[in-house]
N, CA, C and O atoms as CSV, one atom per row, in Angstrom:
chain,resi,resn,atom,element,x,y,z
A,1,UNK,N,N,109.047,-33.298,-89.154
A,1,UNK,CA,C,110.278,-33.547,-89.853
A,1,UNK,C,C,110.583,-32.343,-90.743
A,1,UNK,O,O,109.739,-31.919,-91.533
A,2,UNK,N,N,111.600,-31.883,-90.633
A,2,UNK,CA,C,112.240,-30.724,-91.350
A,2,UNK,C,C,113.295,-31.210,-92.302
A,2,UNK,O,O,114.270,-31.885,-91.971
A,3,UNK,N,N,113.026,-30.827,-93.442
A,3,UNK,CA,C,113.798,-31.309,-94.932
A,3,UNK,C,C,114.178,-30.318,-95.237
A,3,UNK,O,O,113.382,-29.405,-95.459
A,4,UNK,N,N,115.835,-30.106,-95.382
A,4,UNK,CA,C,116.351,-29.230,-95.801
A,4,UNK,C,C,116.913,-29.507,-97.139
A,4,UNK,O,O,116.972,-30.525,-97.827
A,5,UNK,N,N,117.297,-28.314,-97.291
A,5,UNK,CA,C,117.912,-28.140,-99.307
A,5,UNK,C,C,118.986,-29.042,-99.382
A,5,UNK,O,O,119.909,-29.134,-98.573
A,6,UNK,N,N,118.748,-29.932,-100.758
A,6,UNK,CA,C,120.060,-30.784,-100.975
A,6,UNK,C,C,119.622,-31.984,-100.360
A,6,UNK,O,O,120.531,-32.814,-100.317
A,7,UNK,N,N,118.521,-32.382,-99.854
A,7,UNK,CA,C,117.941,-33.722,-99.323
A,7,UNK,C,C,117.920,-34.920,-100.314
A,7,UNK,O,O,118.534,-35.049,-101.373
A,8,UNK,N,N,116.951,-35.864,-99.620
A,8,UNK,CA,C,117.184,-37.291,-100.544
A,8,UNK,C,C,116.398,-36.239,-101.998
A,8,UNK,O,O,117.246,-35.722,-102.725
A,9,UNK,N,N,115.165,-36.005,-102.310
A,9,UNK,CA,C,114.868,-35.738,-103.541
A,9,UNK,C,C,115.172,-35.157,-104.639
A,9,UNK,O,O,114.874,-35.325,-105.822
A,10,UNK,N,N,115.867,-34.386,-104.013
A,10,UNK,CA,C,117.014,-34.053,-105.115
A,10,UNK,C,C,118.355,-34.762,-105.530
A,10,UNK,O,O,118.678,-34.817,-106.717
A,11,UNK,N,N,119.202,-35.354,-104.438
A,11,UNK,CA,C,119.377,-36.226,-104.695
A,11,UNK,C,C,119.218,-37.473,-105.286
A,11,UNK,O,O,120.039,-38.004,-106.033
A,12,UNK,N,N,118.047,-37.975,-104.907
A,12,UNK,CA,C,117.615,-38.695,-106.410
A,12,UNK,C,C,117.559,-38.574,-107.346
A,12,UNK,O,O,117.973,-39.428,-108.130
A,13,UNK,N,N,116.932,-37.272,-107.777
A,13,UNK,CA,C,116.334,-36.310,-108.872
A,13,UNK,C,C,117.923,-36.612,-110.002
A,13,UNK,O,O,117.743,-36.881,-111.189
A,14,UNK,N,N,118.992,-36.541,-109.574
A,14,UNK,CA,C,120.287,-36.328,-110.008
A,14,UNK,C,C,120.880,-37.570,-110.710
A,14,UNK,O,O,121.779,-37.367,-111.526
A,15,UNK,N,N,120.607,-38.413,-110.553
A,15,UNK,CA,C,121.036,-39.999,-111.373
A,15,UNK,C,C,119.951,-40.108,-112.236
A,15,UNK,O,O,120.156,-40.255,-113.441
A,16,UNK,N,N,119.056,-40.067,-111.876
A,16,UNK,CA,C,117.893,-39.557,-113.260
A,16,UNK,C,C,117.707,-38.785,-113.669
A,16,UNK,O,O,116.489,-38.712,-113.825
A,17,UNK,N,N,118.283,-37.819,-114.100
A,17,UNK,CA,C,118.750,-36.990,-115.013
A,17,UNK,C,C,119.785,-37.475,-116.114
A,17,UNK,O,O,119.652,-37.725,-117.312
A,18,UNK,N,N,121.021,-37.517,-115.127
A,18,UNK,CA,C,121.654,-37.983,-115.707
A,18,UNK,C,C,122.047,-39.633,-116.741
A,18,UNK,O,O,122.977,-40.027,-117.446
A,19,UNK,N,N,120.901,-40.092,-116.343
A,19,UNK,CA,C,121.083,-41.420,-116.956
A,19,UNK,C,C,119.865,-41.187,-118.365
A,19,UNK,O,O,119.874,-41.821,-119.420
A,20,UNK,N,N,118.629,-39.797,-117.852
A,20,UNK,CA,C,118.074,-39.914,-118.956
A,20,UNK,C,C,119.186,-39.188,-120.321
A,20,UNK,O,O,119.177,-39.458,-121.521
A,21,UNK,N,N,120.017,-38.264,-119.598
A,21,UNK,CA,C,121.084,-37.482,-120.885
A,21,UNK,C,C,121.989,-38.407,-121.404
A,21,UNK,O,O,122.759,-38.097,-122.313
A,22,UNK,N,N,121.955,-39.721,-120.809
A,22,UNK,CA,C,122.793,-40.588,-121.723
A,22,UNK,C,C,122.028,-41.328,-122.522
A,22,UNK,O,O,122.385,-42.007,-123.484
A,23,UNK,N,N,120.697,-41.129,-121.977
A,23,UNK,CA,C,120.156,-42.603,-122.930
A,23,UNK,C,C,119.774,-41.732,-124.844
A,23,UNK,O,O,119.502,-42.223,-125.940
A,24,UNK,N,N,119.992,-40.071,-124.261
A,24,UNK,CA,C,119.611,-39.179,-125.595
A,24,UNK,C,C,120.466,-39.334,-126.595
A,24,UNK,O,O,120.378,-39.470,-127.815
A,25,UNK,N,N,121.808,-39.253,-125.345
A,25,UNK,CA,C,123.106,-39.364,-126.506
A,25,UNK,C,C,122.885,-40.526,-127.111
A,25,UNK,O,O,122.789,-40.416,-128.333
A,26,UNK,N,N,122.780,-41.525,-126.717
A,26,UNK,CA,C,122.307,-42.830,-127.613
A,26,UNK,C,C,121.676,-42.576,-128.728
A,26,UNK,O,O,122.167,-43.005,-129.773
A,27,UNK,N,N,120.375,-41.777,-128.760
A,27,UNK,CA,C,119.520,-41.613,-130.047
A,27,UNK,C,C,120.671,-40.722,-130.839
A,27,UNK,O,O,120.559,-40.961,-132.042
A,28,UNK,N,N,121.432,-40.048,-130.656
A,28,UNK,CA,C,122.160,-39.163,-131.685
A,28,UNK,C,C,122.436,-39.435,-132.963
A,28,UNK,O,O,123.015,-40.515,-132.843
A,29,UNK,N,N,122.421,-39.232,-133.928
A,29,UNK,CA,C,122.789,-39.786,-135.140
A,29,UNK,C,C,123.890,-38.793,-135.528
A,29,UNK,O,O,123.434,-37.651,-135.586
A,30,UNK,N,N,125.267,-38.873,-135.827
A,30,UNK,CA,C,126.296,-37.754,-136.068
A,30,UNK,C,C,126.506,-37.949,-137.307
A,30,UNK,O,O,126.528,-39.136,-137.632
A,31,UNK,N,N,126.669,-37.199,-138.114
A,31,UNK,CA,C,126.709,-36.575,-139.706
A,31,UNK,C,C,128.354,-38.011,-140.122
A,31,UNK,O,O,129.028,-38.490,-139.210
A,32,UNK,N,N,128.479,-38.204,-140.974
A,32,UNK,CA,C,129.380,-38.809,-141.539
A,32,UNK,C,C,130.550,-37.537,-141.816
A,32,UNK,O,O,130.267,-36.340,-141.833
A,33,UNK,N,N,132.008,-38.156,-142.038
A,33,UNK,CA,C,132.725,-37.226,-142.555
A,33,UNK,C,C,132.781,-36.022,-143.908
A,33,UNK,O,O,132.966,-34.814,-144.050
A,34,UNK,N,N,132.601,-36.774,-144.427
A,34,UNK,CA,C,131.685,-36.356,-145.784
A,34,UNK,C,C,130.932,-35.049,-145.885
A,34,UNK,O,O,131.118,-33.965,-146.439
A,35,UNK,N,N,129.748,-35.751,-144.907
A,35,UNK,CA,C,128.454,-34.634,-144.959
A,35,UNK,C,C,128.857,-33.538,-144.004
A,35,UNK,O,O,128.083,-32.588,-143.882
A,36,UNK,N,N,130.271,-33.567,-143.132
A,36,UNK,CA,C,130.314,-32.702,-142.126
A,36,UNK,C,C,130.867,-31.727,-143.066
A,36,UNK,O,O,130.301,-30.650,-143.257
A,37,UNK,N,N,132.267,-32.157,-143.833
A,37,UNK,CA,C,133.090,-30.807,-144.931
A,37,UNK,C,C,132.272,-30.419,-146.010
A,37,UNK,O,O,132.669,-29.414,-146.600
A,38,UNK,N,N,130.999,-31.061,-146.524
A,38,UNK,CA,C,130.132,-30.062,-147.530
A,38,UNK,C,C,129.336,-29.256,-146.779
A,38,UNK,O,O,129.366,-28.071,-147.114
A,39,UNK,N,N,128.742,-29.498,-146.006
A,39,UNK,CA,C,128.470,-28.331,-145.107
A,39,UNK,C,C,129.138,-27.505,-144.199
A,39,UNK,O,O,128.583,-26.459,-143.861
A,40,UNK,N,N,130.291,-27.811,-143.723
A,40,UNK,CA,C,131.262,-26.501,-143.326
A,40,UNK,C,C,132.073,-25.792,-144.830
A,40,UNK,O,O,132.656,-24.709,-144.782
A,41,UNK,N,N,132.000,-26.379,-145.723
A,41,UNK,CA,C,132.131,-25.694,-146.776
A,41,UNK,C,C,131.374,-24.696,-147.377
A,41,UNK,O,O,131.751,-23.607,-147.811
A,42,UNK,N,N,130.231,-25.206,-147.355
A,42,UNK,CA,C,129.167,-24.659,-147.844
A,42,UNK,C,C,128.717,-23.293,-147.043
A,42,UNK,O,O,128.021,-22.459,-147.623
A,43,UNK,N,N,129.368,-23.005,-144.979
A,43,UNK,CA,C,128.884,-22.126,-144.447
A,43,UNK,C,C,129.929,-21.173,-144.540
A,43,UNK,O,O,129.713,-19.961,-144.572
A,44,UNK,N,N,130.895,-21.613,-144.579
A,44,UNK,CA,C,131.814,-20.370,-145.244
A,44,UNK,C,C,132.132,-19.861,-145.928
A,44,UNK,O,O,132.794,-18.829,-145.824
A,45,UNK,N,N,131.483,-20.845,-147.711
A,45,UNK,CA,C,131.398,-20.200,-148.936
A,45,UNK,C,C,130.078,-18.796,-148.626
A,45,UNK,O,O,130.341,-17.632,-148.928
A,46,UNK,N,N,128.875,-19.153,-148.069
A,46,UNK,CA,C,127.751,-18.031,-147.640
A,46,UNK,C,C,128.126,-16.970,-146.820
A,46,UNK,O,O,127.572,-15.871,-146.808
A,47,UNK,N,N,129.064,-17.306,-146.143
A,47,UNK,CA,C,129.646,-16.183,-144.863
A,47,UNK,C,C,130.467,-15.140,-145.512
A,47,UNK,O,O,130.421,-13.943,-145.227
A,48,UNK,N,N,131.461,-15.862,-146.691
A,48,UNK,CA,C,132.272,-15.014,-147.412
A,48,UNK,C,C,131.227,-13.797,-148.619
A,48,UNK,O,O,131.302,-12.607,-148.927
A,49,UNK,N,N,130.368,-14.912,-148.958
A,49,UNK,CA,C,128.953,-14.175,-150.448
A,49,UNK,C,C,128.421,-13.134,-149.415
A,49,UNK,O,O,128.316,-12.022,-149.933
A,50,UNK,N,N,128.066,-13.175,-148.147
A,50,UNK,CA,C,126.864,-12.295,-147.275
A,50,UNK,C,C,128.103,-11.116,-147.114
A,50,UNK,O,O,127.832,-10.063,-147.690
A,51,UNK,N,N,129.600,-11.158,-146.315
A,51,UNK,CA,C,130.518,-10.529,-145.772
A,51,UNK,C,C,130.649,-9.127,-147.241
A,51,UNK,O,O,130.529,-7.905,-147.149
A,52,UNK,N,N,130.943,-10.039,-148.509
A,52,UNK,CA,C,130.583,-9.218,-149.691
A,52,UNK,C,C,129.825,-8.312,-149.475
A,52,UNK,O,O,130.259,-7.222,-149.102
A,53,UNK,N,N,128.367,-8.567,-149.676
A,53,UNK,CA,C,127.247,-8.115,-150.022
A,53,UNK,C,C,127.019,-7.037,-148.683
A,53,UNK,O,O,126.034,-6.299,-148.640
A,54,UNK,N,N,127.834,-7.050,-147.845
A,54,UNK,CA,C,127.794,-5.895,-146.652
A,54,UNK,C,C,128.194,-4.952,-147.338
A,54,UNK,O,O,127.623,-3.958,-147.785
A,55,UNK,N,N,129.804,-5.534,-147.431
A,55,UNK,CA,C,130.375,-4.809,-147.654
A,55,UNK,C,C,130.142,-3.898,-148.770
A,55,UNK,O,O,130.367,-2.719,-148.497
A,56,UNK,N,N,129.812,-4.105,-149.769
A,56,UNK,CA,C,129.005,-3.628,-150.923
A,56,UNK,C,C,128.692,-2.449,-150.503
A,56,UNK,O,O,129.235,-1.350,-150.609
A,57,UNK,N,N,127.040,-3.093,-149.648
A,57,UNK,CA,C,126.005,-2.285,-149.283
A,57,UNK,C,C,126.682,-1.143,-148.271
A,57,UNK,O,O,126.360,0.037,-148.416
A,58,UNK,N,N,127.595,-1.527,-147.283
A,58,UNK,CA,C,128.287,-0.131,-146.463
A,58,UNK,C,C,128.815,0.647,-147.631
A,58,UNK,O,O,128.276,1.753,-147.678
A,59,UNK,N,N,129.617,0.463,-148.514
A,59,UNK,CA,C,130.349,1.557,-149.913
A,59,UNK,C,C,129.261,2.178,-150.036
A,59,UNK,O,O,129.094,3.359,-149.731
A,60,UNK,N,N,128.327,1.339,-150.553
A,60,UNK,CA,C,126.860,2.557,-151.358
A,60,UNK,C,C,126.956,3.766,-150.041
A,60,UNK,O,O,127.375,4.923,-150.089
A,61,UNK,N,N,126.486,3.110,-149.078
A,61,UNK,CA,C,125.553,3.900,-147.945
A,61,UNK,C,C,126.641,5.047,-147.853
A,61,UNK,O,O,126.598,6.211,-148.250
A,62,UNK,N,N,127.684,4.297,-147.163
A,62,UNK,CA,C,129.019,5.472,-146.988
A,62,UNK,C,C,129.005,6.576,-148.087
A,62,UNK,O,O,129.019,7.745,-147.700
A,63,UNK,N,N,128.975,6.275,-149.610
A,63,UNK,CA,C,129.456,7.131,-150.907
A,63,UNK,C,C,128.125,8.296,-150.575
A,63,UNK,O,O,128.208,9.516,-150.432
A,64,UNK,N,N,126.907,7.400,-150.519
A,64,UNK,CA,C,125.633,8.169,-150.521
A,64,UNK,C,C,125.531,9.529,-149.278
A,64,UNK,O,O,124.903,10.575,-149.443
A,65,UNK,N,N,126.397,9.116,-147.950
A,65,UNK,CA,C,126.118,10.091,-146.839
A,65,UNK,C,C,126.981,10.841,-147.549
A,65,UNK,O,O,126.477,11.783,-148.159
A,66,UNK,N,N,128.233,10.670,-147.644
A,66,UNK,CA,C,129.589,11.504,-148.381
A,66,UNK,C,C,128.477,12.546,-149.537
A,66,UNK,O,O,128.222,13.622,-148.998
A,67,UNK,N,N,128.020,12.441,-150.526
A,67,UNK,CA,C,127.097,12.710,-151.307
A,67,UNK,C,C,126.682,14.370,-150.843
A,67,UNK,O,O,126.970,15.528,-151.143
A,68,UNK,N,N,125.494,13.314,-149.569
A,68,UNK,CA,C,124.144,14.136,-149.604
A,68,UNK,C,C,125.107,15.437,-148.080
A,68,UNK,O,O,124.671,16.581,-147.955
A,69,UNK,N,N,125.845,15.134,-147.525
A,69,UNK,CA,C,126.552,15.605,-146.659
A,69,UNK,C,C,127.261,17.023,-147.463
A,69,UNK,O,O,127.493,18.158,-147.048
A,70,UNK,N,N,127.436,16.475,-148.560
A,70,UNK,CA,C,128.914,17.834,-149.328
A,70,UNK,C,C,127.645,18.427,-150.291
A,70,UNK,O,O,128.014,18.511,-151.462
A,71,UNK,N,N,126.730,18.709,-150.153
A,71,UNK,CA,C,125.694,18.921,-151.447
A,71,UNK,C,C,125.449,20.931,-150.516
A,71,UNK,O,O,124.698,21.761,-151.029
């Protein structure tokens, strides 16, 4: 007997899968409304503090090559 690709076992293989990815979504627990906007708040208040602190740090670096470049 010759079993080619795409046979029953994989075929099977395929509803059990898929029935185990639903039974996960089941366990999910999803954040309340609440807890979702203090923490998307909270990642773009850090994104804006870090975006700063680049930027900062590129001025120094930039002023410093400008500097040691014209010396």
């Amino acid at each position: 007997m010759v079993i080619k690709m795409g046979d029953s076992a994989e075929k099977q293989a395929r509803p059990k899968f898929f029935q185990g990815v639903k039974a996960e979504f089941k366990k999910i627990v999803w954040p309340d409304r609440k807890s979702t906007l203090k923490q998307s708040v909270a990642v773009v208040a850090i994104s804006v503090v870090v975006g700063v602190i680049i930027a900062i740090i590129d001025y120094i670096a930039k002023y410093g090559v400008n500097f040691l470049t014209s010396i």
